[in-house]
Biopython code that builds the backbone (N, CA, C, O; Angstrom):
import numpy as np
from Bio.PDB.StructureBuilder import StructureBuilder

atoms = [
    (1, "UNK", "N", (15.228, 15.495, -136.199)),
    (1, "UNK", "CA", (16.303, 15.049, -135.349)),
    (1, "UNK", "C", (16.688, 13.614, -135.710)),
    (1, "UNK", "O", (15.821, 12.760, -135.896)),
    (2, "UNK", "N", (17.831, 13.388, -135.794)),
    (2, "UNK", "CA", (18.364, 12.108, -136.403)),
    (2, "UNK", "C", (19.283, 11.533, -135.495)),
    (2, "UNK", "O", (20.224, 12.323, -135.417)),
    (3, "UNK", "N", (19.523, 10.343, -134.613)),
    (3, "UNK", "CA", (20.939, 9.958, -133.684)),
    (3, "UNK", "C", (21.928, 9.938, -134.272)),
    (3, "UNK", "O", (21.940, 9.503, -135.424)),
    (4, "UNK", "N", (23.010, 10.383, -133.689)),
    (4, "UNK", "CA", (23.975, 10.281, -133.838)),
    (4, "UNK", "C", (24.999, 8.921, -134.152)),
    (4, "UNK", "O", (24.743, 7.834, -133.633)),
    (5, "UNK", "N", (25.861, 9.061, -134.811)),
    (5, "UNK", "CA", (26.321, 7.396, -134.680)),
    (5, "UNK", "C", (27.451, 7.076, -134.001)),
    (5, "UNK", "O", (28.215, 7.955, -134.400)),
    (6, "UNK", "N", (27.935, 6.551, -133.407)),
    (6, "UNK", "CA", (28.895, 6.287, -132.477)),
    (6, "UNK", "C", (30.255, 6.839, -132.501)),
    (6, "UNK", "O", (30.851, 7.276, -131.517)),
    (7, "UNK", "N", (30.707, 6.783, -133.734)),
    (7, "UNK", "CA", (31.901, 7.636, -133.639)),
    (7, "UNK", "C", (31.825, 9.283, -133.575)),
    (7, "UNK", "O", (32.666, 10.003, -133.038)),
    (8, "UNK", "N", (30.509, 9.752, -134.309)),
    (8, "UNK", "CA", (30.387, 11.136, -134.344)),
    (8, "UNK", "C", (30.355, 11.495, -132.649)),
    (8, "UNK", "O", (30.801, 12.491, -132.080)),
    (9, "UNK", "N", (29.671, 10.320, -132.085)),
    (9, "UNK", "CA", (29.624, 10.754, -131.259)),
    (9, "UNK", "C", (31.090, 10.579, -129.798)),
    (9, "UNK", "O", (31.169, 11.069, -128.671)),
    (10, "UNK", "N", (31.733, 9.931, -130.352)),
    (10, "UNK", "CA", (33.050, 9.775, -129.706)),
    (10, "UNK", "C", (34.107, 11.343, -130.056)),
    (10, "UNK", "O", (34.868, 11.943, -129.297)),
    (11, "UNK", "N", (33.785, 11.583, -131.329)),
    (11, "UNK", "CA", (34.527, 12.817, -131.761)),
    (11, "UNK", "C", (33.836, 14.203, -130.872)),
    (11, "UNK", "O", (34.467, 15.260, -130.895)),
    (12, "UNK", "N", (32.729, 14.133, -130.228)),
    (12, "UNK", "CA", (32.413, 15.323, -130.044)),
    (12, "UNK", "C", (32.903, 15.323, -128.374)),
    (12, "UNK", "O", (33.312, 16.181, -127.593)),
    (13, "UNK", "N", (32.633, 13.953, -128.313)),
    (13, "UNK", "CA", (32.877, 14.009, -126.523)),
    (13, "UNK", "C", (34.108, 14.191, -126.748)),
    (13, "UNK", "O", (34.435, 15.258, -126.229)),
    (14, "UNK", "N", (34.822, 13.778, -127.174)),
    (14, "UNK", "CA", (36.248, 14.152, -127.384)),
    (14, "UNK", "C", (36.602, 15.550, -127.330)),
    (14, "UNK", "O", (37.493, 15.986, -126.602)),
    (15, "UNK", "N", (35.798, 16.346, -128.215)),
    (15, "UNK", "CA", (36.107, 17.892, -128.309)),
    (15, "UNK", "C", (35.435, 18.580, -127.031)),
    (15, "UNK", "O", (35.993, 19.632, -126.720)),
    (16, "UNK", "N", (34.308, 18.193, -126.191)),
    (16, "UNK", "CA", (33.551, 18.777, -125.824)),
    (16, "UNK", "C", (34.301, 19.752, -124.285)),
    (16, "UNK", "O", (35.467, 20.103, -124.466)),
    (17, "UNK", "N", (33.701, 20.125, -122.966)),
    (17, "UNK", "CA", (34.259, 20.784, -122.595)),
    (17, "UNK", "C", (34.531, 19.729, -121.327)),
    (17, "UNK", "O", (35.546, 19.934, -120.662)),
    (18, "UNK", "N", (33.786, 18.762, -121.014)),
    (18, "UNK", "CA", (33.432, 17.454, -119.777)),
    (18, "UNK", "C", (34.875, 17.061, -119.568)),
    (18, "UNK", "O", (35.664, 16.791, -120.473)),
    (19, "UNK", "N", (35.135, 17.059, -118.261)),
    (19, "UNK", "CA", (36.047, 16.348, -118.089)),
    (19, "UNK", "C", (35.737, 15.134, -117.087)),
    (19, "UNK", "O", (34.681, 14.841, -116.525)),
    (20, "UNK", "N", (37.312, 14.370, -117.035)),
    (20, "UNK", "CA", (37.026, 12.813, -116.444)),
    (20, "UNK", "C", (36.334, 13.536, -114.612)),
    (20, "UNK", "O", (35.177, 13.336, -114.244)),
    (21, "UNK", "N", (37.120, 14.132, -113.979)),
    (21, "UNK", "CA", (36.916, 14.600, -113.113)),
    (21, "UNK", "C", (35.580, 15.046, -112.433)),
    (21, "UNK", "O", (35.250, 14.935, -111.252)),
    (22, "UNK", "N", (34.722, 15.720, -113.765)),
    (22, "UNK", "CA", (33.261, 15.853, -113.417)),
    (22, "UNK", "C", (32.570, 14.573, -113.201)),
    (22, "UNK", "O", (31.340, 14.546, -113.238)),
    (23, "UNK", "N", (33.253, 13.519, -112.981)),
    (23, "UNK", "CA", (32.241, 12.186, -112.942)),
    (23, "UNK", "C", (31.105, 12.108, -113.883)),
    (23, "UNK", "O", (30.292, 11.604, -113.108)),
    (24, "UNK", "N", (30.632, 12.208, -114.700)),
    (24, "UNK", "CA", (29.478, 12.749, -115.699)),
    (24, "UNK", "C", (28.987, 11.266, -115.263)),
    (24, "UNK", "O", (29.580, 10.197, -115.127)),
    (25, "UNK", "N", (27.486, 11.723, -115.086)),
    (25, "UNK", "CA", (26.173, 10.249, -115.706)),
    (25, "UNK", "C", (25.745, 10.695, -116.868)),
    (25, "UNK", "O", (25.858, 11.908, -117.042)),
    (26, "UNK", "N", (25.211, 9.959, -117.855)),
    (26, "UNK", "CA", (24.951, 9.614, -119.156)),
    (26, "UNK", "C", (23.730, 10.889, -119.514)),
    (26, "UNK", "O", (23.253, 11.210, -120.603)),
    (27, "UNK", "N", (23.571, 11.218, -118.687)),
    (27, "UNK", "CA", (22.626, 12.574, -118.940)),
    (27, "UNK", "C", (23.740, 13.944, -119.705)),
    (27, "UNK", "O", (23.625, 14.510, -120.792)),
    (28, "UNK", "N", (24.743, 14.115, -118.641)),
    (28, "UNK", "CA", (25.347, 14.417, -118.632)),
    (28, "UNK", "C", (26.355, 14.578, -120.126)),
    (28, "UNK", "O", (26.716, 15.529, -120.820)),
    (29, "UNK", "N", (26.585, 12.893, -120.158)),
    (29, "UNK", "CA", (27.794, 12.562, -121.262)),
    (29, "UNK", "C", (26.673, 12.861, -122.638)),
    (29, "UNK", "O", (27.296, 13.003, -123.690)),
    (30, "UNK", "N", (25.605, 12.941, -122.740)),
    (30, "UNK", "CA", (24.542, 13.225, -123.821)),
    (30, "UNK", "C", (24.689, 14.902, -124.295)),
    (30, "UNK", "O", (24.786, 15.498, -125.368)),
    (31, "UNK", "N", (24.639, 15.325, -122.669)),
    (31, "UNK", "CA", (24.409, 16.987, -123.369)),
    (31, "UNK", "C", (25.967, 17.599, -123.519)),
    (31, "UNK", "O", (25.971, 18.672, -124.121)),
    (32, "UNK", "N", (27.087, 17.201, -123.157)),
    (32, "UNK", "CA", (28.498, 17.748, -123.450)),
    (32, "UNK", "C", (28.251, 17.217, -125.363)),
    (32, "UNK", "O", (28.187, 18.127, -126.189)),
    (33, "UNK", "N", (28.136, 15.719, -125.845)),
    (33, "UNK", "CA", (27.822, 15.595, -126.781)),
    (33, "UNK", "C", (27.169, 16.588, -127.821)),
    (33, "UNK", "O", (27.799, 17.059, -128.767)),
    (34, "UNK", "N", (25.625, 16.903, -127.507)),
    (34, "UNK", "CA", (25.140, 17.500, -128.105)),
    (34, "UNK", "C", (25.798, 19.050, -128.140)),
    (34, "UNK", "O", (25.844, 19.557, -129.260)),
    (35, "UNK", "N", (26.135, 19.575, -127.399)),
    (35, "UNK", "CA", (26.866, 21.136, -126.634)),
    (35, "UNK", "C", (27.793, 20.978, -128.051)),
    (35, "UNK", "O", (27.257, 21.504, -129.027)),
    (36, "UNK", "N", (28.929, 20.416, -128.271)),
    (36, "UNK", "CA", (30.464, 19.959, -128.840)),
    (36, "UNK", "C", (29.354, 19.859, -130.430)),
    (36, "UNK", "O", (29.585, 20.754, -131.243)),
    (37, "UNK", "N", (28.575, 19.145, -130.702)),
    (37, "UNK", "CA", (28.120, 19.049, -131.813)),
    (37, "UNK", "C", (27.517, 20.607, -132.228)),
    (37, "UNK", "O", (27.780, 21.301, -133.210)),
    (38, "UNK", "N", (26.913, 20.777, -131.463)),
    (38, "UNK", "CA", (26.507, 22.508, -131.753)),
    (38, "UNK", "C", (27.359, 23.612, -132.035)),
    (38, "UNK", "O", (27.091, 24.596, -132.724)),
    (39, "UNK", "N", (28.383, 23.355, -131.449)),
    (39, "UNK", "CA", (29.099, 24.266, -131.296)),
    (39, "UNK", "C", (30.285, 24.241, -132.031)),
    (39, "UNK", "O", (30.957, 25.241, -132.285)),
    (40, "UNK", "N", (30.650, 22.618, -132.517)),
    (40, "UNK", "CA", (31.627, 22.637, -133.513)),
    (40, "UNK", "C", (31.359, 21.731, -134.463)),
    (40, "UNK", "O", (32.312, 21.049, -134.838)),
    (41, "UNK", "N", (29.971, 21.486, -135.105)),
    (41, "UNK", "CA", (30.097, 20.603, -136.197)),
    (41, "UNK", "C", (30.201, 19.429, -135.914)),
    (41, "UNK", "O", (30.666, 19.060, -134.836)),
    (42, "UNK", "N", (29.684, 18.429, -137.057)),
    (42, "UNK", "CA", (30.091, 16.957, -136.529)),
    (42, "UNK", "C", (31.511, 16.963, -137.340)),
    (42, "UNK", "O", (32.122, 15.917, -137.121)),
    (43, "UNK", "N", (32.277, 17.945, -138.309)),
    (43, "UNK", "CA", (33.210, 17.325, -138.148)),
    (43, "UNK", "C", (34.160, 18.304, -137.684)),
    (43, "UNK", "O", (35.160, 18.416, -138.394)),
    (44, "UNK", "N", (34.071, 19.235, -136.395)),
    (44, "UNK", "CA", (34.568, 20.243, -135.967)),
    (44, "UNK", "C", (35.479, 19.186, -135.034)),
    (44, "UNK", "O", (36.708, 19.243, -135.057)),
    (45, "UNK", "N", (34.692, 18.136, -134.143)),
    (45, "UNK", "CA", (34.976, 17.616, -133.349)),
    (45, "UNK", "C", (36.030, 16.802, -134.048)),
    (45, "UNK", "O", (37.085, 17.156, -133.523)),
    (46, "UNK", "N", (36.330, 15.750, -135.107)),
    (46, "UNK", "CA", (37.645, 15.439, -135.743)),
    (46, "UNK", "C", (38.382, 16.145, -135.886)),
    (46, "UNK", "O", (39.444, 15.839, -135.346)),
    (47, "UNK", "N", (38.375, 17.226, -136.498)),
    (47, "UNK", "CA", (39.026, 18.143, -136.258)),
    (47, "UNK", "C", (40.148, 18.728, -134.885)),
    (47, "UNK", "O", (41.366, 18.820, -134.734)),
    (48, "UNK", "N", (38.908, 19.031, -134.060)),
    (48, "UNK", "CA", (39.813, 18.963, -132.749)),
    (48, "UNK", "C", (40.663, 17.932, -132.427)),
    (48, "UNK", "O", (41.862, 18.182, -132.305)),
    (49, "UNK", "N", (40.241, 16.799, -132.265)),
    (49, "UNK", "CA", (40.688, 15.373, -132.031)),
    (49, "UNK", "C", (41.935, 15.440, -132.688)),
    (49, "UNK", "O", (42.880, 15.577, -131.912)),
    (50, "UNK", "N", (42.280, 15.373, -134.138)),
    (50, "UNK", "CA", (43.289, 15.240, -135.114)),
    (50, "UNK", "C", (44.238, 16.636, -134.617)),
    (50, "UNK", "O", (45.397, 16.548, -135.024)),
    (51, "UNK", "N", (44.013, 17.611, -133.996)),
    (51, "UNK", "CA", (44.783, 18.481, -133.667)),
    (51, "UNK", "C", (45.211, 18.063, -132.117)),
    (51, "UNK", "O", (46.390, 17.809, -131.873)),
    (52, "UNK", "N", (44.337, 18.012, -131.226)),
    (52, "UNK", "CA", (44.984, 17.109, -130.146)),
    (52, "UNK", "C", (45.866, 16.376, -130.103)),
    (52, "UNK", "O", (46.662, 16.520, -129.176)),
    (53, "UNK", "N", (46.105, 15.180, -131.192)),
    (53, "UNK", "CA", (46.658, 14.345, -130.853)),
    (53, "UNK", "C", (47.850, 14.703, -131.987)),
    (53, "UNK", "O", (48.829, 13.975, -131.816)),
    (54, "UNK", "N", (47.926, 15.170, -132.538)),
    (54, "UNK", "CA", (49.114, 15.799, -132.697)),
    (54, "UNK", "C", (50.111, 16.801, -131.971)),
    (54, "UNK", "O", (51.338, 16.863, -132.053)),
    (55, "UNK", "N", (49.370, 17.436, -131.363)),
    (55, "UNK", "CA", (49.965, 18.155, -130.244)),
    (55, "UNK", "C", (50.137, 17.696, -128.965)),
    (55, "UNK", "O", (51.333, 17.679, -128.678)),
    (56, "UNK", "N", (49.382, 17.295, -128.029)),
    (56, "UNK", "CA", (49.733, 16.215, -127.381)),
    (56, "UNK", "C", (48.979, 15.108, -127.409)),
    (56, "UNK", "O", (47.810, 15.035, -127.031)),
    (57, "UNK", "N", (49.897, 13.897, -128.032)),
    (57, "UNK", "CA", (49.514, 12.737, -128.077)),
    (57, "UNK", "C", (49.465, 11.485, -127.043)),
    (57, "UNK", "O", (49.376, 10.265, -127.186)),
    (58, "UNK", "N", (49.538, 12.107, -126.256)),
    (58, "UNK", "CA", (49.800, 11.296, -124.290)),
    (58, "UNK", "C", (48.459, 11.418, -124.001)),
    (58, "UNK", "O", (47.626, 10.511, -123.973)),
    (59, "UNK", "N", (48.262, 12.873, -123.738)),
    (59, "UNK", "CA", (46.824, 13.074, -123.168)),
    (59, "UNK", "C", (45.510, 12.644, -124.039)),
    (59, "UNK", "O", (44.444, 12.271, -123.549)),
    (60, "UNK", "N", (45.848, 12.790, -125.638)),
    (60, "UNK", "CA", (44.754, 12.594, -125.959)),
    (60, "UNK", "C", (44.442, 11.539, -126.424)),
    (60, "UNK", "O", (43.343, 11.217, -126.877)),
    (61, "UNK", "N", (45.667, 10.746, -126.320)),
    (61, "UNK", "CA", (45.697, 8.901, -126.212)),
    (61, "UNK", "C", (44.221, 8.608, -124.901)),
    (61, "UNK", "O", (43.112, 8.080, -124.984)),
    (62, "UNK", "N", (45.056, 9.333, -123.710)),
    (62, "UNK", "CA", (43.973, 8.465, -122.445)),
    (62, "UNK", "C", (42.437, 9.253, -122.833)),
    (62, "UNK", "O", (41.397, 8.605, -122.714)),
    (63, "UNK", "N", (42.411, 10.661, -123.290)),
    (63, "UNK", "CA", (40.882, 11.087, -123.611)),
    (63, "UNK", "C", (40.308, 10.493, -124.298)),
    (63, "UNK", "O", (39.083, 10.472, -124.176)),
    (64, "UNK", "N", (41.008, 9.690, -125.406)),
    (64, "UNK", "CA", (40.176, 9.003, -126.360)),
    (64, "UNK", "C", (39.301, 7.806, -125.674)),
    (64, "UNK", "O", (38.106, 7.572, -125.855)),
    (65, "UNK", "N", (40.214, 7.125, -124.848)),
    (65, "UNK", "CA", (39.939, 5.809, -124.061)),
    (65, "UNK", "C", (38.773, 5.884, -123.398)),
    (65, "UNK", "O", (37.948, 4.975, -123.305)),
    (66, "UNK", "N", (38.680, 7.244, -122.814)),
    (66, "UNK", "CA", (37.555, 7.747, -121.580)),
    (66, "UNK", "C", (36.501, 8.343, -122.509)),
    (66, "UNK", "O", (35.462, 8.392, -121.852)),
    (67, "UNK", "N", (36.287, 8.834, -123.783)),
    (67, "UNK", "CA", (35.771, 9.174, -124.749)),
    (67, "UNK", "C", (35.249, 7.994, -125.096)),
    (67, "UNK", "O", (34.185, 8.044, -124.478)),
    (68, "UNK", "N", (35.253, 6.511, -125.899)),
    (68, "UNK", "CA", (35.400, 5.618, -125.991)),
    (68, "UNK", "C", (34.737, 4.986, -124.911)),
    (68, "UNK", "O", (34.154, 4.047, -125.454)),
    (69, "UNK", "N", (34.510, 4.954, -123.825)),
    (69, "UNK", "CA", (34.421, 3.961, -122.385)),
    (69, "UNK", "C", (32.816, 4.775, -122.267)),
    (69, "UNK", "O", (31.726, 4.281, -122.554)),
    (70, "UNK", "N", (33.066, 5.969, -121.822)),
    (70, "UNK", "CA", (31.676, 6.670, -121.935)),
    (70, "UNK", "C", (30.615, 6.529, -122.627)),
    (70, "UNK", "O", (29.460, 6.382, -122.228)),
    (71, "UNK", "N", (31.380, 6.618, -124.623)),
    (71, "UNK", "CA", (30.082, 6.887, -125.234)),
    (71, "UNK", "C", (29.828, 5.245, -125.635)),
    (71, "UNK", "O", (29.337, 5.092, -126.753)),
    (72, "UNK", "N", (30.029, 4.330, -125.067)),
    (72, "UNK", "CA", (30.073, 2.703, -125.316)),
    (72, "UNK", "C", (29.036, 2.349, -124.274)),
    (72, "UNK", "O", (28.132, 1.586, -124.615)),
    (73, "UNK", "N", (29.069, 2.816, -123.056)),
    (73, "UNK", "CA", (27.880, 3.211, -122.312)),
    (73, "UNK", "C", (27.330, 3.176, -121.991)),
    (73, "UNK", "O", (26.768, 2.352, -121.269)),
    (74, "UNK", "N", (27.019, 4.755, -122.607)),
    (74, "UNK", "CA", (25.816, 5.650, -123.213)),
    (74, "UNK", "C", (25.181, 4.478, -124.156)),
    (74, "UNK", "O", (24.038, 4.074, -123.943)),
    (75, "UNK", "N", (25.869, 4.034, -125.056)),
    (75, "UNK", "CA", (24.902, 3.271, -126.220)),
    (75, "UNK", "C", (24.271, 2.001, -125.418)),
    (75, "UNK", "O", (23.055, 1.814, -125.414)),
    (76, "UNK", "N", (24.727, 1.572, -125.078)),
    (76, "UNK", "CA", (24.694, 0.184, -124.300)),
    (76, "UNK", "C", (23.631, 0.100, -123.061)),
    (76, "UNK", "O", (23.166, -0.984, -122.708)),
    (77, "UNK", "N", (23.350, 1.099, -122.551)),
    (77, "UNK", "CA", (22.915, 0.855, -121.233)),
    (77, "UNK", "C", (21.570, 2.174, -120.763)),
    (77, "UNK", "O", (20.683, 2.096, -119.913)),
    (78, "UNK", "N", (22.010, 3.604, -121.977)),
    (78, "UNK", "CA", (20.884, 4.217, -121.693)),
    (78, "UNK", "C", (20.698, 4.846, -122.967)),
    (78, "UNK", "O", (20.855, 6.045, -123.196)),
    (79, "UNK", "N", (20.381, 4.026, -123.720)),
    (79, "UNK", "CA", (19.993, 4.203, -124.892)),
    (79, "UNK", "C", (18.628, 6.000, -125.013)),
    (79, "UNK", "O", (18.571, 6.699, -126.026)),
    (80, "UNK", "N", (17.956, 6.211, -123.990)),
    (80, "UNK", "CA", (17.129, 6.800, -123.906)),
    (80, "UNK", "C", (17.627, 8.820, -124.069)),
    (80, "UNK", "O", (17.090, 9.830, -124.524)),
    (81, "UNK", "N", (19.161, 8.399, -123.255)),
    (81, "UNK", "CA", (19.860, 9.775, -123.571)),
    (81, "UNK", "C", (20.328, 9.623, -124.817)),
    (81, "UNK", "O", (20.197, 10.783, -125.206)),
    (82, "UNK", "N", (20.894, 8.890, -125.961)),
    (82, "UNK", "CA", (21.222, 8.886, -126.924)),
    (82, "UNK", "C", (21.238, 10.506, -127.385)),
    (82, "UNK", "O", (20.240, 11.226, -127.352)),
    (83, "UNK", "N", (22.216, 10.814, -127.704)),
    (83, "UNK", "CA", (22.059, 12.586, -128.434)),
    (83, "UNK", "C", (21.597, 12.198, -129.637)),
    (83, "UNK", "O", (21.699, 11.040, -130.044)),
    (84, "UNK", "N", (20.961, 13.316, -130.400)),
    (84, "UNK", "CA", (20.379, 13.324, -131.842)),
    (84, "UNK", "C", (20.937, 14.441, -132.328)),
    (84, "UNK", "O", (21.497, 15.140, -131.484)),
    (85, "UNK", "N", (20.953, 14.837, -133.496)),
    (85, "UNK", "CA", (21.116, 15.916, -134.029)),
    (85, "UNK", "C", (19.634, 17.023, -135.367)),
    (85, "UNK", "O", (19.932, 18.118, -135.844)),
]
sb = StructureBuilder()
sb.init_structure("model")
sb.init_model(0)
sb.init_chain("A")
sb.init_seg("    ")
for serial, (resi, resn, name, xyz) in enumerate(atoms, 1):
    if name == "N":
        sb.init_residue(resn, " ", resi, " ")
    sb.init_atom(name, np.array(xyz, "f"), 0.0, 1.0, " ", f" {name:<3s}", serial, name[0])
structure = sb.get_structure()
């Protein structure tokens, strides 16, 4: 198992299924991470992202932000959930 690095891990929360609404704690924002990495690759999640924001680029302007705000954090403050792969 190896951590993840910050953007991989911005790309997956990005793809993953979590929304702002679920309020997620960092337990939380770890396993949508890991879930999104499993399930689509580390670069499944660019992928998604780069199709998002081509299609709509409003919404996935503010997901990125909240994507971004989350996994900044996660790194910062509970280092202990850190996802790995």
């Amino acid at each position: 198992m190896i951590p993840l690095n910050l953007t991989d891990a911005r790309c997956a929360l990005f793809a993953s299924a979590l929304q702002r609404s679920d309020t997620p704690s960092a337990a939380m924002v770890a396993a949508a991470i890991r879930i999104a990495v499993r399930d689509f690759g580390l670069s499944g999640g660019i992928d998604r992202m780069a199709q998002e924001f081509g299609d709509h680029p409003d919404a996935a302007t503010e997901r990125m932000r909240w994507a971004n705000q989350l996994t900044n954090e996660l790194w910062t403050t509970a280092l202990d959930v850190v996802p790995t792969v």
